[in-house]
Each structure stands twice: as C-alpha cells, then as structure tokens.
C-alpha positions in Angstrom: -23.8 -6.7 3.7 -21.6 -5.9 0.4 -18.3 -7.3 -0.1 -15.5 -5.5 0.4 -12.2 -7.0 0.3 -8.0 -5.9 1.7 -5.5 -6.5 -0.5 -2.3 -6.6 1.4 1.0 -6.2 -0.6 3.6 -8.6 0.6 5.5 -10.3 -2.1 8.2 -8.0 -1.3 8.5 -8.1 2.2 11.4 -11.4 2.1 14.2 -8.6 0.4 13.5 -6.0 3.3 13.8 -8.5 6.2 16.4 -11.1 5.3 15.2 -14.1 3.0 12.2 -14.5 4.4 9.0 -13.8 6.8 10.2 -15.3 9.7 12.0 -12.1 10.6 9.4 -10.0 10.8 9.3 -7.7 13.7 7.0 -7.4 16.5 6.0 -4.2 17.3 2.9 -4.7 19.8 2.9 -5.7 23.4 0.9 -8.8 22.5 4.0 -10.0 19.9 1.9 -7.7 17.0 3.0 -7.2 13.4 2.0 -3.9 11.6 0.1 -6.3 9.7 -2.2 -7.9 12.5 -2.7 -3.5 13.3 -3.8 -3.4 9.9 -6.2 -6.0 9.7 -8.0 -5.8 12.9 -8.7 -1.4 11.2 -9.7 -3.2 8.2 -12.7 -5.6 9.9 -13.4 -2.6 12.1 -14.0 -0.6 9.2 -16.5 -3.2 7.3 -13.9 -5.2 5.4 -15.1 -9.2 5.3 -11.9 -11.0 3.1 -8.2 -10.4 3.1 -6.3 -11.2 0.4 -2.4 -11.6 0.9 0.1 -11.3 -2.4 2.9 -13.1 -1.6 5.4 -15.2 -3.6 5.2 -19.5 -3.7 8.2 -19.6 -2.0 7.2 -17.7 1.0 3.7 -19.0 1.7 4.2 -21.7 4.2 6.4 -19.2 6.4 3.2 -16.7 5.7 0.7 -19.2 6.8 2.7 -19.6 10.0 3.2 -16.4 10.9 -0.2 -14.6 10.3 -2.0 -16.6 7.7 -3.6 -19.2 10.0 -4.2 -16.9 12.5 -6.6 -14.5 10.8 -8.3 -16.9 9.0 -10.0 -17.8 12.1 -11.2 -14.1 12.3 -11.8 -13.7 8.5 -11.3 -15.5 5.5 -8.5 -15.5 3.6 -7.0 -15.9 0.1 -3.9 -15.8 -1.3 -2.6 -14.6 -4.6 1.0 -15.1 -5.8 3.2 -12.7 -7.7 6.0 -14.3 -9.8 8.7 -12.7 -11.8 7.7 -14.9 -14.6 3.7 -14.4 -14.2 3.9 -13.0 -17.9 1.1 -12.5 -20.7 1.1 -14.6 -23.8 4.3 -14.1 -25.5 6.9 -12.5 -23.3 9.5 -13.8 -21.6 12.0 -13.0 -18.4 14.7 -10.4 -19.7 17.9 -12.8 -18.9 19.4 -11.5 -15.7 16.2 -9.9 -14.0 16.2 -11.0 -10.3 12.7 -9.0 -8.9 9.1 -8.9 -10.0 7.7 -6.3 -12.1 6.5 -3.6 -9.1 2.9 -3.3 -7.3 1.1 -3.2 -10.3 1.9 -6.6 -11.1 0.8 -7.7 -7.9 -2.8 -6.2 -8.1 -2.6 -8.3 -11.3 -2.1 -11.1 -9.5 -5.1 -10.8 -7.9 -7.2 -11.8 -11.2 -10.2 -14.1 -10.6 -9.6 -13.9 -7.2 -11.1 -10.5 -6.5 -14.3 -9.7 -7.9 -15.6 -6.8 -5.6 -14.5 -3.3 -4.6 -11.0 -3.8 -2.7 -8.1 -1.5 -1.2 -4.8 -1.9 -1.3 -1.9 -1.7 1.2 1.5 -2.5 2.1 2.0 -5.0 4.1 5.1 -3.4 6.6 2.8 0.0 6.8 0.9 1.4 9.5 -2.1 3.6 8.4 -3.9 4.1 11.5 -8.1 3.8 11.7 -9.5 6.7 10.1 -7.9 5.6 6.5 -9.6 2.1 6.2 -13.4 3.7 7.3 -12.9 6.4 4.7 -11.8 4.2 2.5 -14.4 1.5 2.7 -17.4 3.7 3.1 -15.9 5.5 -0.2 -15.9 1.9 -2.2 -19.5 1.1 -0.9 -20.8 4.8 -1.6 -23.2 5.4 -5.0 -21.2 6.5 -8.0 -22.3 8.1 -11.5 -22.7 5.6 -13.7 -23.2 7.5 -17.4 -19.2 9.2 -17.3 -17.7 6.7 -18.6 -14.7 6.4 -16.0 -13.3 5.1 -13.6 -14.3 6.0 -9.2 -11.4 5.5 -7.2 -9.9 6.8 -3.7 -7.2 6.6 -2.0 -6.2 7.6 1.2 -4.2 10.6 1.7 -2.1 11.6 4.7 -0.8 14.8 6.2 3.4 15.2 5.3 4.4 15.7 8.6 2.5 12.5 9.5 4.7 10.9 7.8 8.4 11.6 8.2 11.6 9.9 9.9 13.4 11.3 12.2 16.7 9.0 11.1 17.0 9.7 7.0 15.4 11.1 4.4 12.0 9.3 2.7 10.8 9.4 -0.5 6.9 9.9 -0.7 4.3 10.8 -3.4 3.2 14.5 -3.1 -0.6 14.8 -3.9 -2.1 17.8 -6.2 -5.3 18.0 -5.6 -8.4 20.3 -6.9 -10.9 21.9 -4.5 -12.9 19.0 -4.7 -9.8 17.2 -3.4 -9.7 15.5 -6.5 -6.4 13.9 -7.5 -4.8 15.9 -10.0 -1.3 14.9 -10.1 1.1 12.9 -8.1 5.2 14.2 -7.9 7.5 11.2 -6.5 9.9 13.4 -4.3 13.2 11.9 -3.2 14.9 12.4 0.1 12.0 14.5 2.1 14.1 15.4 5.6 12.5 16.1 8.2 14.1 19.3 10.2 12.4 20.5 13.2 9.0 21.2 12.7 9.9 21.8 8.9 10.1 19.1 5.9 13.0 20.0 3.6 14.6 18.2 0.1 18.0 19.0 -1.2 17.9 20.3 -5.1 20.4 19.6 -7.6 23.0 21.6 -6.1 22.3 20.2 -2.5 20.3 23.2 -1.4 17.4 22.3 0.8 14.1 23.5 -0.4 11.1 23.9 1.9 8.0 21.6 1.2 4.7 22.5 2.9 4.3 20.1 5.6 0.6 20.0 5.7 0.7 18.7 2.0 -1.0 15.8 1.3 1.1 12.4 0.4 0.4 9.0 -1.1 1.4 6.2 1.3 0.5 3.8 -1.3 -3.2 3.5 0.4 -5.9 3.1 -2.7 -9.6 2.1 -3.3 -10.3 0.3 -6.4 -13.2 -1.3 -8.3 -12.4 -4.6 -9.5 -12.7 -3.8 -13.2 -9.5 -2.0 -13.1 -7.9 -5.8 -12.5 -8.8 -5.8 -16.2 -7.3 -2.2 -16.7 -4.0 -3.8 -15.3 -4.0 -6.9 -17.6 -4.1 -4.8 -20.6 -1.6 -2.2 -19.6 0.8 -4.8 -18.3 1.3 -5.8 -21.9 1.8 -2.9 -23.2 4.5 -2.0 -20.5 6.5 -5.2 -21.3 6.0 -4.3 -25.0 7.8 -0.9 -24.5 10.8 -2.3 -22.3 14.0 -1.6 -23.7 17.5 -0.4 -21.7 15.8 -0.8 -18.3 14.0 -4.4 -19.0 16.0 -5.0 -16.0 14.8 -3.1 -13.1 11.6 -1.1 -15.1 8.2 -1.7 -12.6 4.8 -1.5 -13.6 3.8 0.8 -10.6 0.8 1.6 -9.2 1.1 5.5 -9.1 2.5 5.7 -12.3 -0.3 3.5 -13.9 -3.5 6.1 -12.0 -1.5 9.5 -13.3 -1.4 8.0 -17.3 -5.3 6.8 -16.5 -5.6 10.7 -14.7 -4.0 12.5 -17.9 -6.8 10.5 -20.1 -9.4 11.4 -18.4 -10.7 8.0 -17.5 -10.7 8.1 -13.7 -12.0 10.5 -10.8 -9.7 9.6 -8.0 -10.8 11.1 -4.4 -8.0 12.0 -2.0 -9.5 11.3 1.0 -7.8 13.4 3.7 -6.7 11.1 7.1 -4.8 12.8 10.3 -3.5 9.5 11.5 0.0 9.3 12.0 1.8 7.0 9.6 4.4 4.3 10.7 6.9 2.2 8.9 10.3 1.1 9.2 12.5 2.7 6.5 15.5 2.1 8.5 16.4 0.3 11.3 16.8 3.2 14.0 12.9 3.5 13.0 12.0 0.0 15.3 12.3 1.8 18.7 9.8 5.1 17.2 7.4 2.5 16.0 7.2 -0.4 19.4 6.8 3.0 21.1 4.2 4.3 19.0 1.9 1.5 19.4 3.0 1.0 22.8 0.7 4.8 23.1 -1.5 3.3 20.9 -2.6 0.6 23.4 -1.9 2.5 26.5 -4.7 5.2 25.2 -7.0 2.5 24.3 -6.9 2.3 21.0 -6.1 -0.9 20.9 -6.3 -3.9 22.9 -3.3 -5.4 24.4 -3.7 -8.5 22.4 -5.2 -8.0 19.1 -6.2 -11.9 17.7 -5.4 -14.0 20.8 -3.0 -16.6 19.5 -5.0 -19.5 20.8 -7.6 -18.5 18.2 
C-alpha cells in the first residue's frame, strides 16, 4: 500500500477557542470533535499517518484531547509551528504576536513528511466524498516530462458552504473546462439570503454571486517536494516584508496562484457535494451538533467514532 499521509492544521486553533485546546467543542453524540469526523473520512479514504501542526505550548493539552486517542487507530506525528521557526538570517519583527500563516505551517512539516499528503483545518468539517477524491488523486499516475508541479484540491459547492448567522469570507474558484484551477478571488462577507448568496460592494450594494460556484475551503493535495517549494519561498516573503512585517502571512492560496501565474503547477479542482461545516461564530454550534446529529442518525457515522477506551 502507498503512503499517504493528513496534515491537520492546528497551530491556530488556541486563539479561536480561548488559550487553549481544552475548550474545544463537542459536536457528536459520542463527545466528537470535527477533528475525530475528519480523521476517521481520512482512514476510510486510504490515508495511513496523521500529522498534527500544533504549537510547543499546546501539545500536552493536544495529546490529551485527541492525540493519544488516534494513535491507537493510526500513527501519529507531530510538527510545531513557531513564530520564530525562521531561515538563516531573519529575525522576529519586534512586536509580532502570531505565526507567519498556513504556509508556514506546511513548512513545518519538513523532514517529517516525505510522501503525498493533504492538508486541512483542523475546526473544519469536509464531509467523505473530499478525502476519497482527494487520496485517489495523490495516488493516481502523473506526467512526468512537464516539468510542474500535480496538485488537487478539493472544491466545494458555495451554497454548501454558507452561515446562516454572518457573512463568510471564502476563496471563489476559476476553473477551465478541465476543472483546472485557474484563479482563486478571496471574497469578503459572502451573505447568505434565501436561497441566494449575496456580497456588499464598495458602496454597500449587494451583488449576486452564483451559488453553485465552486470555493476553496482550504482542502489541498500536495506532493511532498513542494515542502521544498515552501522553504525557498518563505525566504523570499520575509525578505520582501516592509510596513506589514507585523501581521503579513505566508498563505497557502496566495503561494498556489504566484506558482499558477508561472506556469509551474496543474492544480485539479476536484468537485465535492458534501456540505461543509465550521464554526465562524458562535450561533453556528447548534447548526453544526445538529448536523452531525443527521449525520449519525442516517448512518453515516457511528454513534461513537474511536471508542474512548481505545
């Protein structure tokens, strides 16, 4: 069997729930996280090692919580983003208080993964169909003689994806008619209204979006040489810092669109009809227990994904 390995993005999670992981919510009957969700899709789908970014000072609360309990299921590494994780050269800007964005934490992940991975968040629910599509796309043939780069990522439908309680920001997906990745547009304060998705211009006017367009939920499949890709750019992002040294991230969208406008990488968008779930604000935790609540209750899932005697 060829390796395949989850990255889950977590590093970030202490700032959304208070200090730390020990109040992260349960959403399943069983006591769930969305994580626990994500990883049981992810072994489903093929996937034999998780890898959790995290910080230092968060990993004993992350062992407790979920960290002992899926190594029991599948192994487990850790990597561990740190503001000052920098190259050669380069110091913390005095007065920066956050790492430098999801790039840095794929970075992170250096000498730890050395096979085709995907990447998540770690407070996201992505439903089934993403992680098979996913996973058979890493373990598919590729050309070899183009000289680029073969990624994926999974892309899911706009409506699939909205809050009822606020407006969302979310990555709107141009694709070719081989549902190619052509562009990404980061759009701001995507309402949902009816069965419509709107977002206020400039002048506050709404302006319809088509709700069947495609979206990045931060969902991608990479090839582990592009851990090297990372390193390099990294470098020459901190090198061009200058007015916003304090809050600039080296993002993972923003890193595929400079490799797409070179030419360097084929990027499938690989179409999902799951419905997405995540907490962007706290009226969202009701939606999402009942959500997977249906889940179970239609057999999706079982009421108790890892016993926790495991």
């Amino acid at each position: 069997m060829e390796n395949t390995t989850l990255v889950i993005m977590a590093a970030g999670i202490g700032s959304r729930f208070g200090g730390g992981i020990k109040q992260l919510t349960s959403f399943g009957p069983g006591g769930e996280i969305i994580m626990d969700y994500s990883i049981y899709d992810a072994i489903e789908a093929g996937f034999n090692k998780v890898v959790f970014v995290t910080r230092k000072d968060m990993y004993q609360d992350f062992q407790e919580i979920i960290g002992e309990r899926i190594s029991k299921v599948i192994p487990v590494e850790y990597a561990f983003q740190e503001m000052n994780d920098l190259p050669a050269g380069f110091t913390v800007p005095e007065g920066r208080v956050k790492p430098w964005g999801t790039g840095q934490a794929i970075l992170a992940c250096r000498g730890i993964v050395n096979e085709p991975f995907a990447v998540i968040n770690a407070d996201d629910y992505y439903g089934k169909d993403a992680f098979r599509k996913v996973h058979d796309y890493l373990l598919a043939p590729k050309q070899a003689d183009d000289n680029r780069y073969h990624f994926c990522m999974a892309g899911f439908i706009l409506k699939n994806t909205l809050s009822e309680n606020g407006g969302v920001t979310r990555g709107i997906c141009h694709v070719n008619e081989r549902k190619e990745l052509l562009s990404i547009e980061e759009t701001h304060g995507i309402l949902k209204k009816g069965n419509g998705a709107f977002v206020p211009d400039e002048n506050g006017t709404l302006r319809p979006l088509d709700v069947e367009s495609l979206v990045s939920m931060n969902f991608w499949g990479f090839t582990p040489d592009f851990i090297d890709e990372l390193a390099t750019g990294f470098e020459d992002f901190l090198g061009s810092l200058s007015d916003n040294a304090l809050k600039a991230e080296y993002l993972l969208p923003t890193i595929v669109d400079q490799l797409l406008k070179e030419k360097r990488v084929d990027l499938a968008v690989l179409p999902s009809m799951d419905h997405w779930f995540g907490v962007t604000f706290k009226e969202d935790v009701p939606c999402v227990r009942e959500a997977f609540q249906d889940l179970v209750s239609r057999g999706v899932y079982p009421e108790k994904l890892f016993p926790r005697n495991l």
